[in-house]
C-alpha positions as CSV (number, residue, x, y, z in Angstrom):
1,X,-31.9,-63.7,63.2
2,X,-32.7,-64.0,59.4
3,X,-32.2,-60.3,57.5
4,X,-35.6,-59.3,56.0
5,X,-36.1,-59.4,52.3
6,X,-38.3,-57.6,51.1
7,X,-37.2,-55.1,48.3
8,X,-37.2,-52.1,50.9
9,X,-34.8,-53.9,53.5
10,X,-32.5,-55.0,50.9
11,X,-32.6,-51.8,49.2
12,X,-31.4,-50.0,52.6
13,X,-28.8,-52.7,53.1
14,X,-27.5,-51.9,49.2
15,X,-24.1,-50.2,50.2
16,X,-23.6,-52.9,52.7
17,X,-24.2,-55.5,50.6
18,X,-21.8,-53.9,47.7
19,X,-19.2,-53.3,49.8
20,X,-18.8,-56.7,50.7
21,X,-19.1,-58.3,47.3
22,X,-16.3,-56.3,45.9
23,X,-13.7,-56.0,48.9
24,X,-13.8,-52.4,48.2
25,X,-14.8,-50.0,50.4
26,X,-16.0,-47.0,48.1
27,X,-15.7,-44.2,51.5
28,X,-11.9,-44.6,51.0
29,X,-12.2,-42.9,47.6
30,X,-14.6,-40.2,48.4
31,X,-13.0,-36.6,48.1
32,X,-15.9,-33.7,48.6
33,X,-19.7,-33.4,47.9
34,X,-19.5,-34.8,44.5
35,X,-15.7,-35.5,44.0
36,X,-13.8,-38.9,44.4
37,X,-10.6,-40.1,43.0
38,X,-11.3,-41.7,40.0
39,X,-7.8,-42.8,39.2
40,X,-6.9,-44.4,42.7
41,X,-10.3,-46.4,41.9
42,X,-8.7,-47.6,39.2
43,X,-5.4,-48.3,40.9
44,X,-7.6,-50.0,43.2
45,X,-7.4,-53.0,40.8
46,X,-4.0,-53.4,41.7
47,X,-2.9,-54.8,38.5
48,X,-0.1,-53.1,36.0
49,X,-1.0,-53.5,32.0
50,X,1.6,-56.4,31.5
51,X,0.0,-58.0,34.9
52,X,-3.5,-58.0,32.9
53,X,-1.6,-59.3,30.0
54,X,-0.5,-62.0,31.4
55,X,-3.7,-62.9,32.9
56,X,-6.1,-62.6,30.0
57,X,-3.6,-64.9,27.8
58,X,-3.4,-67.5,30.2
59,X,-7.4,-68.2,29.4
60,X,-7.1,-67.2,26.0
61,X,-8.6,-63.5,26.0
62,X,-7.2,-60.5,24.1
63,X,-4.6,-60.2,21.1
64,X,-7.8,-60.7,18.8
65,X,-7.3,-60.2,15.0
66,X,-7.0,-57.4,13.3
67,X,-8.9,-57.6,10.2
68,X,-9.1,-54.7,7.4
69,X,-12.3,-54.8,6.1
70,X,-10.9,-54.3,2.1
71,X,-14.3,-54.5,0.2
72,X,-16.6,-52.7,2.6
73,X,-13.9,-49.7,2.1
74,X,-14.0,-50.0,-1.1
75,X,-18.1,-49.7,-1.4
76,X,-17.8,-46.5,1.1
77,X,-15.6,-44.7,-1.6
78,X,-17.7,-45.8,-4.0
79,X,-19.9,-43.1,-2.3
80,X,-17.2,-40.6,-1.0
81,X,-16.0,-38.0,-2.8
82,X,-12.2,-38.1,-4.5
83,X,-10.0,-38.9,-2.2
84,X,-12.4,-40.1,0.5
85,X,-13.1,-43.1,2.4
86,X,-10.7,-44.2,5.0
87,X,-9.8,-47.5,5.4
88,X,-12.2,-49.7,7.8
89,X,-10.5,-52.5,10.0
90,X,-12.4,-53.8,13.3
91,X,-10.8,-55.8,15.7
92,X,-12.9,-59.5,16.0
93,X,-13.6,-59.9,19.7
94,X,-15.7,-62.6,18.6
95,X,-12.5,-64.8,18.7
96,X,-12.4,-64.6,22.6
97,X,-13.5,-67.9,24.2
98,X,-17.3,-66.7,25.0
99,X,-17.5,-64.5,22.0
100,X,-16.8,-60.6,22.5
101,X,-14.9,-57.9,24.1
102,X,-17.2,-59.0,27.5
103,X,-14.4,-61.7,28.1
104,X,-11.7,-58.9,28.8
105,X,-13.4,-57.9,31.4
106,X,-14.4,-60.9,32.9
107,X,-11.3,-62.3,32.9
108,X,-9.9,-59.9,35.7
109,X,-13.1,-60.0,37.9
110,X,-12.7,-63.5,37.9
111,X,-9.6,-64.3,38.4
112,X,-9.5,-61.4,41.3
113,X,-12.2,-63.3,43.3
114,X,-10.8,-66.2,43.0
115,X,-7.5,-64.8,44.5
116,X,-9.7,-63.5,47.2
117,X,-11.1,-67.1,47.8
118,X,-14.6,-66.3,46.5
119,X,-16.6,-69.1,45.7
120,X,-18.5,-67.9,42.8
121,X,-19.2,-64.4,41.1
122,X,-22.3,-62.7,40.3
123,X,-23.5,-60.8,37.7
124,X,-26.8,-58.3,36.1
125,X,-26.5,-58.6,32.6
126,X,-28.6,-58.9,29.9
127,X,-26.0,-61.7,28.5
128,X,-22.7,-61.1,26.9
129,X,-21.2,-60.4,29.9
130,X,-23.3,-63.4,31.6
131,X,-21.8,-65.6,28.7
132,X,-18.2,-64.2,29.8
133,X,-18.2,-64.4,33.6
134,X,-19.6,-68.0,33.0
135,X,-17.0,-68.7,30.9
136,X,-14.1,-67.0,32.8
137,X,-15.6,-69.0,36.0
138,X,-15.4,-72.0,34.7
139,X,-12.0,-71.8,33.4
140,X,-10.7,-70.6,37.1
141,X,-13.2,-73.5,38.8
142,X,-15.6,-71.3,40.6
143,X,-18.9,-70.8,40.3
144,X,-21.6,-68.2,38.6
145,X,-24.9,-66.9,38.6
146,X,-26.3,-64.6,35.9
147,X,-29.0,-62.6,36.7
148,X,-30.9,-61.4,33.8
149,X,-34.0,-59.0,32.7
150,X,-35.1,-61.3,29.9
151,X,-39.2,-61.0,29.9
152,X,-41.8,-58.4,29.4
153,X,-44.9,-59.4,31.9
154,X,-46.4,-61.6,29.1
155,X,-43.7,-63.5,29.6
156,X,-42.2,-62.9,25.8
157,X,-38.6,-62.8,25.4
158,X,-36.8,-61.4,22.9
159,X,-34.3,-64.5,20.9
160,X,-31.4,-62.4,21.5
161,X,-31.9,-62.3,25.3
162,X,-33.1,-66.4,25.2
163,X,-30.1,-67.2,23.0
164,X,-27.4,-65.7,25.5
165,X,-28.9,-66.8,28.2
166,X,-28.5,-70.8,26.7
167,X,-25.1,-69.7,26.5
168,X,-24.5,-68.7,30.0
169,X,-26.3,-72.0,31.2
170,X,-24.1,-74.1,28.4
171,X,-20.9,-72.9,30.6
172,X,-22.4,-73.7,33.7
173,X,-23.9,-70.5,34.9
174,X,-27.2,-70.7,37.0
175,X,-29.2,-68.0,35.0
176,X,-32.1,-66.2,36.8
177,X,-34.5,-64.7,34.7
178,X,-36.8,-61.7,35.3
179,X,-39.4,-59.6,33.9
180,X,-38.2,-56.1,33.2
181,X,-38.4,-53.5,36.2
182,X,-36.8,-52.6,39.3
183,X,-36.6,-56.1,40.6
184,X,-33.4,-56.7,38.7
185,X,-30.9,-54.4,40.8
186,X,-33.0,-55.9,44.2
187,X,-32.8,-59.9,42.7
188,X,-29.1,-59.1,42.3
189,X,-28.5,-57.8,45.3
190,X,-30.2,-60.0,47.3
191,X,-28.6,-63.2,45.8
192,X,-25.2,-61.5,46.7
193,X,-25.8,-61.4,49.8
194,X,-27.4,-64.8,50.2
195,X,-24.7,-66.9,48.8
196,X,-21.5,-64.6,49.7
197,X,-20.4,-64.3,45.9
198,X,-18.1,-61.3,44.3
199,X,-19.9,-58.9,42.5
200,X,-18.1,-59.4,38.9
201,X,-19.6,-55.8,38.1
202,X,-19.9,-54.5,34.6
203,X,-18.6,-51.7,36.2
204,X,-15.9,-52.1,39.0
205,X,-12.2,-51.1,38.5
206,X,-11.0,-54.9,37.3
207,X,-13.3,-55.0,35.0
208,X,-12.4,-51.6,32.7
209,X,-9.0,-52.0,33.6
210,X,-9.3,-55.8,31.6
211,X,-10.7,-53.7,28.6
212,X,-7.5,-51.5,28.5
213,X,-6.3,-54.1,26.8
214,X,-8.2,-53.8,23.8
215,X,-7.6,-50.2,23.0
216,X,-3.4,-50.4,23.4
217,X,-3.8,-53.5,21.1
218,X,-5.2,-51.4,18.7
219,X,-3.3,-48.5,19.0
220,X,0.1,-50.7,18.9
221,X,-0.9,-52.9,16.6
222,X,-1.9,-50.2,13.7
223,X,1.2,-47.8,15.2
224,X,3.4,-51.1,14.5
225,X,2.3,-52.1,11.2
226,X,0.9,-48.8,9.5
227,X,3.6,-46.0,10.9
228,X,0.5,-43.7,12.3
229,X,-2.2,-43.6,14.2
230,X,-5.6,-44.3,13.7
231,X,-7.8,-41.0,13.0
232,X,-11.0,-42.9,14.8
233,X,-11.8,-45.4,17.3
234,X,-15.5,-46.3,16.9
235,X,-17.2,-48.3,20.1
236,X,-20.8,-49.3,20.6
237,X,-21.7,-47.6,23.4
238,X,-24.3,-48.7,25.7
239,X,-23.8,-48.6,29.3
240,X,-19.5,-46.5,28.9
241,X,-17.2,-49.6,29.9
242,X,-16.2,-50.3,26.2
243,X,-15.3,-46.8,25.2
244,X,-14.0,-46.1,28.6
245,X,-11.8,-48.7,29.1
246,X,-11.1,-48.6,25.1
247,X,-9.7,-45.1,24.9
248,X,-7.7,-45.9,28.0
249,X,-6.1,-48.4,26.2
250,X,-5.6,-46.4,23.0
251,X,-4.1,-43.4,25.6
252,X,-1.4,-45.8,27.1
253,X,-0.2,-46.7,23.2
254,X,0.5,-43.5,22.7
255,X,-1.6,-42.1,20.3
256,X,-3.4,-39.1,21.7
257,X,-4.8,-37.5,18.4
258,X,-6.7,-40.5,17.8
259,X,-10.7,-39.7,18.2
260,X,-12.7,-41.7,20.6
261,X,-16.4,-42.1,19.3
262,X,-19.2,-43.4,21.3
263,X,-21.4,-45.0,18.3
264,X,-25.6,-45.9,19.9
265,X,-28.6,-47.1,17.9
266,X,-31.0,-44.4,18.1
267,X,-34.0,-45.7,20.4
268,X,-35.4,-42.1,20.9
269,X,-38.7,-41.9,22.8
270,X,-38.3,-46.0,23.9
271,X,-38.0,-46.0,27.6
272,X,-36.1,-49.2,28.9
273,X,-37.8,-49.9,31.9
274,X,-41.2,-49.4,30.3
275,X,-42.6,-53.3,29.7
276,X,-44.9,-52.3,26.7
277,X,-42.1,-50.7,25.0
278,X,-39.1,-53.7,26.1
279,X,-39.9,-55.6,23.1
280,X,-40.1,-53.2,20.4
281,X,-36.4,-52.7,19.7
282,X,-34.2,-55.5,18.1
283,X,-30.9,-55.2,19.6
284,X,-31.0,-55.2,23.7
285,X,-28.3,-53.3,24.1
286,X,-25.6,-50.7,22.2
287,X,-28.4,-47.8,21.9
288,X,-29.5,-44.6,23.5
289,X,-31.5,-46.4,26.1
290,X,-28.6,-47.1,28.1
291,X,-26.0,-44.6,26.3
292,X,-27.8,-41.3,27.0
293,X,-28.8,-42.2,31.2
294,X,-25.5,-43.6,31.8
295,X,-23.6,-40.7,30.4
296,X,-25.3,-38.1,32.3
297,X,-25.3,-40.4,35.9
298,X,-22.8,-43.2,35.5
299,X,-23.0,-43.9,39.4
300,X,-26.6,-46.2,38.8
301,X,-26.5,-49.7,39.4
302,X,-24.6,-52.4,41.3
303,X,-21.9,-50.2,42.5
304,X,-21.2,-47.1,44.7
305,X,-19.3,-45.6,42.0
306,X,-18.9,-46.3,38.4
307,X,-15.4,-46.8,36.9
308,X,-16.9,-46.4,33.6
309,X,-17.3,-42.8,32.8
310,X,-17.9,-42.3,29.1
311,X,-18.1,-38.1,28.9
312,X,-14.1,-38.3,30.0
313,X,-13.1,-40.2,26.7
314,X,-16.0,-39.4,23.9
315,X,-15.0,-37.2,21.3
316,X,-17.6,-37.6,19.8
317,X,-21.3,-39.5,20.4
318,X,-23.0,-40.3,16.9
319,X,-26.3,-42.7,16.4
320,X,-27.2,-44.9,13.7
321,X,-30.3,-46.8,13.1
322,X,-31.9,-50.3,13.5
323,X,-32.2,-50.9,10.1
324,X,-28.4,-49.7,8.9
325,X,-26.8,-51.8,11.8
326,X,-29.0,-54.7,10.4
327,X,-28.3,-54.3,7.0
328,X,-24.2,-53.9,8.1
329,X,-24.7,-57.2,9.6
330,X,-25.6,-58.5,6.0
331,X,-22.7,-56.4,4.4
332,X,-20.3,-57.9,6.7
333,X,-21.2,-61.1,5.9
334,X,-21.8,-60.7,2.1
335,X,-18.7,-58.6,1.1
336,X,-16.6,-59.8,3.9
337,X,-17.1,-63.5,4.6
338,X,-17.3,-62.6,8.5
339,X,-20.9,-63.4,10.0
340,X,-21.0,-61.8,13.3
341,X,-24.2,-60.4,15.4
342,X,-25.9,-57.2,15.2
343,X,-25.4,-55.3,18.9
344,X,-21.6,-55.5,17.7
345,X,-22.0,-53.8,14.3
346,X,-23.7,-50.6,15.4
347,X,-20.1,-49.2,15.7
348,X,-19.5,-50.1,12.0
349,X,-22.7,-49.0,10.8
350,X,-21.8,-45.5,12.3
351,X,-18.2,-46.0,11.2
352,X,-19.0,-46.7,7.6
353,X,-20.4,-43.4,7.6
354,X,-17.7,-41.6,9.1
355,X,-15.4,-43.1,7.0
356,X,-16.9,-41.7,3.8
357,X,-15.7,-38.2,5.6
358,X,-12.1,-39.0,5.9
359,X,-9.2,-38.7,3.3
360,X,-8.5,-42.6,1.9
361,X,-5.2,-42.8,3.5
362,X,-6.8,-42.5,6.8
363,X,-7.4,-45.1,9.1
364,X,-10.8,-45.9,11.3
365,X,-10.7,-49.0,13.5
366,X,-14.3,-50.5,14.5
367,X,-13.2,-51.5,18.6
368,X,-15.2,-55.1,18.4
369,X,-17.1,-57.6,16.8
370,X,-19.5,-60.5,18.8
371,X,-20.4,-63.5,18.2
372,X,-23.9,-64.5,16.3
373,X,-26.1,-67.5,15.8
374,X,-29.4,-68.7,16.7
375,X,-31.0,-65.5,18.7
376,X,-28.7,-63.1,17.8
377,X,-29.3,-63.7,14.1
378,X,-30.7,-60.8,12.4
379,X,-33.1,-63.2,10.9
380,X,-34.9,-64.2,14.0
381,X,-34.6,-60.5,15.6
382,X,-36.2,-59.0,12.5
383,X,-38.9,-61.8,13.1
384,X,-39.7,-61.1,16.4
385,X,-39.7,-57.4,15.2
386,X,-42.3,-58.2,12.9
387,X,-44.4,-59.9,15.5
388,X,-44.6,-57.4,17.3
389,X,-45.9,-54.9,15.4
390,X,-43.1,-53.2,13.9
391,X,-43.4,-52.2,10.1
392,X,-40.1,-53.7,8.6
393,X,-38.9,-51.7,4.9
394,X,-36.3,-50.3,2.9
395,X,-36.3,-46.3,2.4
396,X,-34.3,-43.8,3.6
397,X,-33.8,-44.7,7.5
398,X,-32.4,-40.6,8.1
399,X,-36.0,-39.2,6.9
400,X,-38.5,-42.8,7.8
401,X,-36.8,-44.2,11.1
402,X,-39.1,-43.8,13.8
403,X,-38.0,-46.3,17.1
404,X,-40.8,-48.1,18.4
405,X,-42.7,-48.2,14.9
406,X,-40.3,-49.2,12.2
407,X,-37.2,-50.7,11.4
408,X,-36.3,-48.7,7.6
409,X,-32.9,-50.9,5.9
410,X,-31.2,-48.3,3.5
411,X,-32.8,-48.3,0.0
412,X,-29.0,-48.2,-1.2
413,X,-25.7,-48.3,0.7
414,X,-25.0,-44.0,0.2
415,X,-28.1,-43.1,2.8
416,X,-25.9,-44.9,5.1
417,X,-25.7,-41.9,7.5
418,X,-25.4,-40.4,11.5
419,X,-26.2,-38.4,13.7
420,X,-24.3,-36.5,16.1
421,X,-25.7,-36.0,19.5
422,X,-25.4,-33.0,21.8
423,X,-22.3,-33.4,23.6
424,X,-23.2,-30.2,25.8
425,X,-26.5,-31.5,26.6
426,X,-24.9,-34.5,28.4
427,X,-22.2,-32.3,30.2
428,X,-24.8,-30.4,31.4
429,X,-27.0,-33.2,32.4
430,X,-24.3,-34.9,34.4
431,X,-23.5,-31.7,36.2
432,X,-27.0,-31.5,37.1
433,X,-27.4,-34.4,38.3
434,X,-24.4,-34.9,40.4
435,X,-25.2,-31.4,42.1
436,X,-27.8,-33.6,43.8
437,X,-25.4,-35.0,45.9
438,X,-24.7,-31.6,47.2
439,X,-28.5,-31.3,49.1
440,X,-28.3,-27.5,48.6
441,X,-24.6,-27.1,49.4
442,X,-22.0,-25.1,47.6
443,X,-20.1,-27.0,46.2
444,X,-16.4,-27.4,46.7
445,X,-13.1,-26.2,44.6
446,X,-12.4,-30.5,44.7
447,X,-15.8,-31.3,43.2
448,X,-15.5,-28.5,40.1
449,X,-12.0,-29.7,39.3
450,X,-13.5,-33.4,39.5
451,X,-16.7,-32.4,37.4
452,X,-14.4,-30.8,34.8
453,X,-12.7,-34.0,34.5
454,X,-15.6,-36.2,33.9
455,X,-16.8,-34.0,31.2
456,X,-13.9,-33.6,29.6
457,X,-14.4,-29.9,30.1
458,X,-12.4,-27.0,32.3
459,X,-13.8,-25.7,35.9
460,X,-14.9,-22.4,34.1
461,X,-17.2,-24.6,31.9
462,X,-18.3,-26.0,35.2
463,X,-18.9,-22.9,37.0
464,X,-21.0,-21.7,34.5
465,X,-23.7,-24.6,33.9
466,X,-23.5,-24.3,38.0
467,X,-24.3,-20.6,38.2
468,X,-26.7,-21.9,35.7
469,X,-28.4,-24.2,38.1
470,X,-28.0,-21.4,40.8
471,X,-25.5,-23.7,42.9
472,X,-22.4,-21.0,43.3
């Protein structure tokens, strides 16, 4: 008998359906109300370091360069004080075969399903992931679909959503396109379970485990060549697999006084599921519209439970604007001869700033860079920007910035600037909301000790926001 489809019926099928699109099953992890081992999630992926190594160079992913950025140091001590400005490197992810850091983690979702004699993968993404599971399938000889919220209900799509999803279709991805709402997480599921396909999750174990990668590359590769470690990592943050799988990475090299800093654009007051307000933001991703939410409930989405869980690694959480990651972009390109696109550079945006902060012999590494062209231009986004109402000027983006209504470029390079966001608020907030799993129970001595862990915290600081919420 034929499954029903409507979005209710597939909804109630959801753990069913994720379960078998993964080969995981998610109850053998599950440790108390709230509580599940994290860690043997991640052993789950049942790869060692050198295993994913190995892997990821045989399809030409990882040991990207590292390049020091020499004259955009020199302009941040130009507005430092003696002695200040640290020296800027990134690491270009846009030389991975689809174009950024995505392709790390592709690489081991694809290659586990094809070990597991999948005949495709799956994935929601809004498109540089799409771009890399296409890319990874092909390479293996398996197929892909990408599904992707692209469209507001006028059927208007922003060029940086169009232009990745030509990319996923040049690699041979079927791409699926949607307006924005709730059909995206039902569309997804219910292809999955139609054509039988792994679920090459932004969020599963094999795919943070592939971006471990990146952060021991940078931590060896400055250790190797510099004799110290580097004071900052700075990682767009949108959604926490970057900066978590990052500051794993940078853990396993050793170098355990480096800061980990979750960098966002700040979209404050945009909602992202709201389809008047989908189009008035330039970049689709790296920004408070997915950094804030997923911080404070990382278990949303396509998965049981998330292996990305960004509160255990950030340090620190800092926001920039639209307008300084757009006039980056042009820095980058002017001062550095290295054109890459704009989602990418809200790290250095937020870095630059930091930089002019630290003492000059100091070191800050920028975790990525992406590909650009067509769509992702910062031409064509500050277009579309334009179209749609948004007022488009220099000033002073820290005073004139207002999401939704303006994109301000810095008047000169020293209002570069950032703002750091509550990390308590989001401890708080995640505490909260996991309590929900509770339904009114107390909850156990496992699920404080766990909570503390994935707010980088101690069980006293979680016994307190509970007594708080009136839970012990």
């Amino acid at each position: 008998m034929a499954l029903a489809k409507d979005y209710d019926s597939v909804m109630e099928r959801s753990e069913e359906i994720m379960k078998k699109s993964l080969g995981l099953d998610y109850n053998e992890f599950e440790s108390g109300l709230i509580a599940f081992d994290y860690e043997a999630l991640m052993k789950a992926a049942a790869y060692s370091l050198e295993e994913i190594q190995e892997m990821q160079t045989e399809v030409g992913v990882g040991n990207t360069p590292m390049l020091e950025l020499r004259n955009i140091t020199k302009l941040a001590r130009k507005y430092s004080k003696p002695g200040y400005g640290a020296r800027i490197f990134t690491k270009d992810e846009a030389a991975n075969p689809s174009g950024s850091f995505k392709d790390r983690r592709a690489s081991i979702a694809v290659a586990h399903a094809k070990k597991l004699g999948y005949e495709g993968v799956i994935a929601a993404t809004s498109g540089n992931y799409g771009a890399a599971v296409a890319s990874q399938a092909a390479m293996r000889g398996i197929k892909s679909i990408i599904v992707q919220e692209c469209y507001d209900s006028r059927r208007v799509g922003q060029p940086e959503i169009v232009e990745k999803a030509r990319k996923c279709e040049a690699m041979g991805a079927e791409v699926i396109q949607l307006t924005v709402g709730p059909e995206l997480f039902y569309e997804h599921l219910s292809v999955m379970e139609d054509t039988g396909y792994f679920n090459a999750s932004l969020y599963s174990p094999f795919g943070i485990a592939g971006v471990e990668t990146l952060g021991y590359e940078i931590g060896t590769e400055i250790r190797k060549k510099y004799g110290k470690d580097p004071a900052m990592v700075v990682c767009t943050y949108a959604g926490g697999g970057m900066i978590t799988g990052c500051a794993r990475g940078v853990r396993r090299a050793g170098c355990k006084s480096t800061q980990i800093i979750g960098a966002s654009i700040d979209l404050t007051g945009l909602s992202m599921a709201s389809d008047n307000q989908f189009n008035l933001k330039s970049c689709t991703t790296g920004h408070t519209g997915f950094g804030v939410p997923h911080a404070m409930n990382p278990d949303t989405g396509d998965i049981p439970r998330s292996a990305a869980r960004p509160l255990r690694y950030m340090d620190r959480y800092v926001t920039t604007s639209q307008g300084e990651v757009m006039f980056m972009t042009e820095m980058l390109a002017v001062l550095e001869g290295i054109e890459r696109g704009p989602a990418g550079n809200t790290a250095l945006a937020a870095a630059f700033a930091l930089a002019m902060e630290l003492p000059e012999d100091e070191i800050i590494v920028v975790s990525e860079t992406e590909y650009t062209g067509a769509g992702k231009h910062i031409q064509p986004q500050l277009s579309f920007a334009r179209d749609n109402g948004i007022d488009i000027r220099f000033g002073n983006p820290a005073k004139e910035d207002i999401p939704g209504t303006n994109i301000i470029l810095p008047a000169n390079v020293g209002l570069f600037h950032y703002k750091e966001e509550d990390l308590h608020r989001l401890r708080k907030g995640l505490i909260k909301k996991s309590a929900v799993r509770t339904k009114d129970k107390t909850p156990t001595a496992a699920d404080i000790t766990f909570l503390a862990e994935d707010t980088n915290t101690d069980e006293e600081y979680v016994k307190n926001v509970l007594a708080e919420l009136g839970l012990i």
